[in-house]
N, C-alpha and C positions, 0 to 999 in steps of 0.2 A: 728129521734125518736128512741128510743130504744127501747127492745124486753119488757122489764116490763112498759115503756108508752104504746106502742101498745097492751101488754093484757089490759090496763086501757081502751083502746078507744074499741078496740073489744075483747072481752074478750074468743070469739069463738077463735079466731087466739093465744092466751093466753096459752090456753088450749091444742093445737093442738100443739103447738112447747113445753110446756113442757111435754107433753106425747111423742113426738119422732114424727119426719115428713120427709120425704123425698120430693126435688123437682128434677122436670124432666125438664132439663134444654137443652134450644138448643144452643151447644157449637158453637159460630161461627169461623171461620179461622184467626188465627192472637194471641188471648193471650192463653196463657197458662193455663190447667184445675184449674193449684191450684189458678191462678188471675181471674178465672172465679166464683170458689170456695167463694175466697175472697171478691168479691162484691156480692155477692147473700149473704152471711154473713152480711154486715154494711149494705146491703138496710135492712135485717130482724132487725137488732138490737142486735143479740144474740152475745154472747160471743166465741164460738167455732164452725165450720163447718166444713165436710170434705166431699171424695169425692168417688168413687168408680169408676177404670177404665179409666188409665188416659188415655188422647187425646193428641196428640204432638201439637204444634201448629198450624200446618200449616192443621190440621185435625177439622173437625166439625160433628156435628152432637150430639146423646145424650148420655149428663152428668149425672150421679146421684149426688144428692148433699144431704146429712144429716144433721140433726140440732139437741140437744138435746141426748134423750137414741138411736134414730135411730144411730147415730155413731157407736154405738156397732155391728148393723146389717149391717154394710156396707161388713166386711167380704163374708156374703151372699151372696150380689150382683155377687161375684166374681165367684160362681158355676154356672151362669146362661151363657150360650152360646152369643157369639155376631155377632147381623149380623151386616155384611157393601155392601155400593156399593163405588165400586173404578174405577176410571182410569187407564189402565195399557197401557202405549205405548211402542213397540215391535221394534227393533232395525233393524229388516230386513222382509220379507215377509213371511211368512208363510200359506201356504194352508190349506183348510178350515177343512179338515177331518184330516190332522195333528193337529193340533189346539184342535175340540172335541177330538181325544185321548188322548192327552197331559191333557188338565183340567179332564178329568176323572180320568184319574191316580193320580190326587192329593188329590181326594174323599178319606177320612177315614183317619187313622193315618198316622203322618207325621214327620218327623223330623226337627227343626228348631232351630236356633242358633240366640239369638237376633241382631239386630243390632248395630252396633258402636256408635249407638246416641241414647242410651237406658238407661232407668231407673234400671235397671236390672241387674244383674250380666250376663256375655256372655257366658253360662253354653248350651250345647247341649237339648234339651229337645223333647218329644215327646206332641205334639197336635191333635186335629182330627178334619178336616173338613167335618162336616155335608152335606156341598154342596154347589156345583162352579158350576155356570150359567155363561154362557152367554149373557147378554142381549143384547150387540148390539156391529158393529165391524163398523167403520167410518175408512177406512185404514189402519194405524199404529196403532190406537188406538181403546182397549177391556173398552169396558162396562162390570164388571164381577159384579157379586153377589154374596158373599162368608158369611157363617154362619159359625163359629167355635169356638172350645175351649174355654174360655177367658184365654186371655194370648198368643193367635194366630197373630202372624205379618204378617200382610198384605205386609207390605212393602218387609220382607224378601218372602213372596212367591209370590211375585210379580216376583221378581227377579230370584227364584227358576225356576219358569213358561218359563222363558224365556232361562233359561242354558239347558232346558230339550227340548225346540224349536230348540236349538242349536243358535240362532238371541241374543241373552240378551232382557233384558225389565226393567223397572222400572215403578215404582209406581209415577202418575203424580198428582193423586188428590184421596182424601179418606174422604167419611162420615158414622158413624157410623149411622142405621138404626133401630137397635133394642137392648135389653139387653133381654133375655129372654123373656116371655110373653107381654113386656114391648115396643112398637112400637117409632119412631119419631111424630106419630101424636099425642101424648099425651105427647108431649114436651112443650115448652115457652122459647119463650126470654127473658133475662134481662130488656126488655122493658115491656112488657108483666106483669112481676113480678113486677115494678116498679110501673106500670098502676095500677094493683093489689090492689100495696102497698099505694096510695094513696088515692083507693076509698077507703079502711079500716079505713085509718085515716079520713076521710068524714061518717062516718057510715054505710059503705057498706062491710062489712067484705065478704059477700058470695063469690068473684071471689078471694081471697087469701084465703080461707078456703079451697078452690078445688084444688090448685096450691099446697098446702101441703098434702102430701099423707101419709095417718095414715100407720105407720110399719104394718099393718096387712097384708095388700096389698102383701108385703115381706113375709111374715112369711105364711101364706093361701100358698103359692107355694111349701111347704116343708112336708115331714113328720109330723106328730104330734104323741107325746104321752101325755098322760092326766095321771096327776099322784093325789095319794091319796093325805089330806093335809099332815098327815107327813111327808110325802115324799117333799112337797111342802115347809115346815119349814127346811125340811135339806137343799135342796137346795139352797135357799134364803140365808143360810150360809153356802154355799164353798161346800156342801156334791157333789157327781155325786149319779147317780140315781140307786139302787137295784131291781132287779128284783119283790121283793114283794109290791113295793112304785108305781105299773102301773095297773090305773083304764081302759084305754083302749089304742087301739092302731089303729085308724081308716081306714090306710093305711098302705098298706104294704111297707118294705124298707129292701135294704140290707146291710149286715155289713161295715162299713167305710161311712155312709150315714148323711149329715147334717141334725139330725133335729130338732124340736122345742117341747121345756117343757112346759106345759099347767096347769094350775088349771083347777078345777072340773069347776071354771066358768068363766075361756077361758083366764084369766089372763097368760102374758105372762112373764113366770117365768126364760127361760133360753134359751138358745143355746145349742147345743152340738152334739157330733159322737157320730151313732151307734157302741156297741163293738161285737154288734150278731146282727143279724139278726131277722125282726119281727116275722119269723116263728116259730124260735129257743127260743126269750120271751115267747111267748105263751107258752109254754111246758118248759122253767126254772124254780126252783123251789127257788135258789139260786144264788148267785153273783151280780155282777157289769153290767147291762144293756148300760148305755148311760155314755158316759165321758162326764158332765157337765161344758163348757168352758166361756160361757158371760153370768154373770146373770144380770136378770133387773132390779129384785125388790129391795125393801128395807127390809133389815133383822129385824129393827123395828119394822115392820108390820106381822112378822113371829114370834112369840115369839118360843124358842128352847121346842120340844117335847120330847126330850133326855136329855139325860148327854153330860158333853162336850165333852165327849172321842167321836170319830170318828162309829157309827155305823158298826157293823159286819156285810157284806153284805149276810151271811153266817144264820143271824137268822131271815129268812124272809118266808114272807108264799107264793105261787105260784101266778103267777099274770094274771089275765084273760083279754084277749083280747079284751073284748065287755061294750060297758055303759051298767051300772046294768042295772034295770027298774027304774022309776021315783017313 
């Protein structure tokens, strides 16, 4: 069944994937995130999916997978920290109080260089581990728990762990646990979505209405600024946002900050970097506030409040921090 029979039979599930959905998927060990990607695609019906955070193969655990406008927000996913639990076996003996100093030292910023069987260009880079546990030690083999960066390789600091024990080590088995606020118990399997998918087409849309997660979910995690409607009409065509076009700013953030462009009534009008700081809006009077990067809406729906020449960020009036009063 395809994604437009399926809005015919549940029209809830219709809805949900052309407004933009994400599913929280549990990657099992063996295919690959994009063929994982792929059949969570043709079970929906829809025409395009993509993925956030890929899993090597032989790796499991949680997938994001987008359908529809959520593609656009997949970028986002990628600022969210990832935790995993891994297997790490240790090539010689190591004692126990050498061991906790070793993983401590890896706590905070790190340097790592991907490895050879990577998606990635092999560029040195810096990451930062949040935090290395130990859960449990069966011999040669670390149960660790590790929360970092995304874009953090477990497998290379697997391996790290072990030059710095002086023994070597590698990485024997790895599942991703969490994506930011975002746990493995709020995952599903392929079967699961399947199951889903079936009672939909039987008239029971409710358990794949759940399985699709409206982008707000995404977006509630971030920044927000609420901008006036003119402001709203520029942006909806290509404009970034003016310091005088910000009805409030609910949350504070600092300069180089992803965050999210709102209508007066919560519509979500765009993506973008902070270029100042929320304290520093507040008290602009002028300029360029937010570099406007993915928009969502339809320009259609924006009729132009201007000329077509590009707005002078320069003739704008101060922009206050707070929602008026109602």
């Amino acid at each position: 069944m395809s994604g437009p029979e399926l809005a015919t039979v549940a029209p809830e599930v219709g809805r949900r994937l052309s407004e933009g959905a994400f599913l929280l998927l549990d990657k099992p060990r063996g295919p690959t995130s994009h063929q994982v990607t792929a059949w969570a695609r043709d079970l929906l019906g829809v025409g395009t999916a993509g993925h956030a955070g890929t899993l090597d193969p032989n790796v499991s655990g949680l997938l994001w997978v987008g359908v529809g406008p959520a593609l656009k927000l997949l970028p986002l996913l990628l600022e969210f920290p990832k935790r995993y639990v891994g297997v790490v076996r240790l090539h010689g003996p190591v004692a126990a109080r050498e061991l906790e100093r070793v993983l401590s030292e890896f706590v905070g910023p790190i340097f790592q260089t991907p490895p050879v069987r990577s998606a990635v260009r092999r560029l040195r880079r810096i990451r930062t581990i949040h935090r290395l546990s130990l859960l449990q030690q069966r011999g040669d083999r670390l149960l660790i728990d590790v929360i970092g960066d995304s874009g953090t390789y477990v497998r290379t600091l697997a391996v790290d762990i072990g030059e710095a024990l002086g023994v070597d080590a590698h990485l024997e088995e790895l599942r991703r646990t969490g994506t930011g606020p975002f746990t493995e118990a709020q995952s599903v399997s392929l079967s699961a979505l399947a199951d889903a998918l079936h009672a939909a087409r039987g008239g029971g849309p409710a358990a794949l209405v759940a399985l699709l997660h409206p982008m707000e979910e995404v977006t509630r995690e971030f920044p927000s600024v609420v901008v006036k409607d003119s402001a709203a009409s520029a942006i909806a065509h290509g404009s970034d946002l003016a310091a005088g076009g910000i009805v409030a700013t609910p949350r504070p953030f600092d300069k180089g900050r992803r965050v999210v462009l709102l209508s007066r009534s919560g519509t979500l009008l765009a993506t973008g970097t902070a270029l100042v700081d929320r304290d520093e809006i507040t008290r602009r009077r002028t300029g360029w506030v937010v570099d406007a990067e993915r928009v969502f809406v339809d320009p259609a729906r924006y009729p132009p409040t201007w000329g077509r020449k590009k707005a002078n960020p320069d003739d704008v009036a101060p922009a206050p921090s707070v929602l008026p009063p109602e």
